[in-house]
C-alpha positions in Angstrom: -19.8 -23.2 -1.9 -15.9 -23.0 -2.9 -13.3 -23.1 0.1 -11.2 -20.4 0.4 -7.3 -21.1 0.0 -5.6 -20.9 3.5 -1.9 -19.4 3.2 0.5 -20.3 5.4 3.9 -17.5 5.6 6.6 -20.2 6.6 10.2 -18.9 7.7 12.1 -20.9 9.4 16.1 -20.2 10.4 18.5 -19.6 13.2 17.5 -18.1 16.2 17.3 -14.0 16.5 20.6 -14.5 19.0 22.6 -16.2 15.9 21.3 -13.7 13.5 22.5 -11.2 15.5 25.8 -12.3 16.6 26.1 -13.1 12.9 25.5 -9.6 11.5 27.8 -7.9 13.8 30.5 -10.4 13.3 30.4 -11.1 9.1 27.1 -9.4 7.9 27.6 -5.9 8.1 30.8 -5.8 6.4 30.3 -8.4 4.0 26.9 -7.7 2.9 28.5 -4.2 1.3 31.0 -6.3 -0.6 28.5 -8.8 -1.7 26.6 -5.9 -2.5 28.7 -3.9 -4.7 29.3 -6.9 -6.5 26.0 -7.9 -7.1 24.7 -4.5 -8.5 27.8 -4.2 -10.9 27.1 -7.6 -12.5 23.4 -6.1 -12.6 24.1 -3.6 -15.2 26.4 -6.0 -17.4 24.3 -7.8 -20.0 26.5 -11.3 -18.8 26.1 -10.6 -15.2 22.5 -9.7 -14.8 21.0 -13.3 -13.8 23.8 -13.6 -11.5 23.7 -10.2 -10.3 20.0 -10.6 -9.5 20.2 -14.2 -8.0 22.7 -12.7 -5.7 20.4 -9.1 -4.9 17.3 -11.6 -4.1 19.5 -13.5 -1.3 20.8 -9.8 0.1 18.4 -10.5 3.8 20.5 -13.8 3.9 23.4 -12.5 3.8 23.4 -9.1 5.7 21.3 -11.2 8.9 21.0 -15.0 7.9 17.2 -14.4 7.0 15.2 -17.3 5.9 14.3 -17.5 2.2 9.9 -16.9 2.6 7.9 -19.7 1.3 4.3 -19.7 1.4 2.4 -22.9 2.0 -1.5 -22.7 0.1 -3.7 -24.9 1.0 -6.6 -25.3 -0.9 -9.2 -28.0 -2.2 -7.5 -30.6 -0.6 -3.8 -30.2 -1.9 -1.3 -28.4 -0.2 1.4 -26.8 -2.1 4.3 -23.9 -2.1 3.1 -20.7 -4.3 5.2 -18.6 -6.7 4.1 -15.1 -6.5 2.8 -14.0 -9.9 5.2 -11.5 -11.5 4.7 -8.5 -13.6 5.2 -9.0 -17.3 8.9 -9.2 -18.4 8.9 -6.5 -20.7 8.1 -3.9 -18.1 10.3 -5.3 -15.9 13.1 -5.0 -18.8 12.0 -1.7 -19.3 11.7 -0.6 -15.6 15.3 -2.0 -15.1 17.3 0.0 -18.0 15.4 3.7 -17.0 14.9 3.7 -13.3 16.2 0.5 -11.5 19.9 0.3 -11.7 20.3 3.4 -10.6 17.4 3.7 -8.3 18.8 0.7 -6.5 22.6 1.8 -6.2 20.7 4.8 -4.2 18.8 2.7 -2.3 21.5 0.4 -1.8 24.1 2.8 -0.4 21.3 4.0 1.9 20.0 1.1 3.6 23.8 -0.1 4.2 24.5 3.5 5.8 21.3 3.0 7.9 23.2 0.0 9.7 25.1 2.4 11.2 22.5 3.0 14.1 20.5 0.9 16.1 17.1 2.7 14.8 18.6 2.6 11.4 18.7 -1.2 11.2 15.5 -1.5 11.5 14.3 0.9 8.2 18.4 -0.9 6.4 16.6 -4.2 7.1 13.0 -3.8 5.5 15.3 -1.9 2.6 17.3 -4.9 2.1 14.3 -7.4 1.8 13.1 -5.0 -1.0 15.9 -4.6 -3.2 14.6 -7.1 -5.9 11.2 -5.0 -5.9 13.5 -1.9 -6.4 15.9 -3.1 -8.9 13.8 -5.2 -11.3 9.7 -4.9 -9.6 9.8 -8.5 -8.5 7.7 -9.4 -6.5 7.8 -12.1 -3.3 
C-alpha cells in the first residue's frame, strides 16, 4: 500500500491590518504604475522575462501578499513543489494571439474594480491570476 502525498498550502506575511493600511496608502496607486510597466515590457521581445517576473509578483505589490509555496510531504521527504506547467510552445503561442491583449483588458479591469469595496474582492482574485491570463502559468 503506497502513502498518499500530504500538501501543505503555506503563506505566511504581514498581518490583514498591515496589508490593508498598505494598499490604501502605496498599493492602489502604485500597483497601476507597476502595472503598466510590466505589461509593456511583456510585449517587447527584451522585456518579456522581466515583464512577466514583475506580472507574477502583481498580489505583492497591490496588497503585500505572500508568495504561495506548497510543502509535499510524501514517503518520508518533505519538500516545496513547482507546479507542472503547460508546454512552452502553447504558452508562446497563447501569448502572441490572445494574452497580451487579453491581459491589458483584464488588467485595466481588475484595477478599476479597486474602486469599491465589493470590487476589491473580484480586483484581488483578478490580480492573483494575471500570469494564468497573460502567459497560462500556472501556481
Amino acid at each position: 500500500m503506497q502513502n498518499q502525498p500530504v500538501v501543505i498550502a503555506q503563506r505566511s506575511g504581514p498581518s490583514l491590518l498591515i496589508r490593508a493600511l498598505y494598499f490604501i496608502v502605496f498599493g492602489l496607486w502604485f500597483s497601476s504604475i507597476w502595472t503598466a510597466i510590466a505589461w509593456v515590457l511583456c510585449v517587447t521581445i527584451i522585456g518579456l522575462p522581466l515583464g512577466l517576473w514583475m506580472l507574477n509578483r502583481l498580489p505583492q505589490v497591490v496588497t503585500l501578499a505572500p508568495q504561495r509555496s506548497d510543502l509535499v510531504i510524501a514517503n518520508g521527504r518533505a519538500y516545496y513543489a513547482d507546479t507542472p506547467q503547460r508546454p512552452f510552445l502553447l504558452r508562446a503561442i497563447w501569448f502572441m494571439f490572445v494574452g497580451w491583449w487579453l491581459s491589458a483588458l483584464w488588467l485595466a479591469l481588475a484595477w478599476a474594480l479597486c474602486a469599491s469595496i465589493i470590487g476589491m474582492v473580484i480586483a484581488f482574485w483578478m490580480f492573483d491570476r494575471v500570469p494564468a491570463i497573460i502567459t497560462l502559468a500556472r501556481h
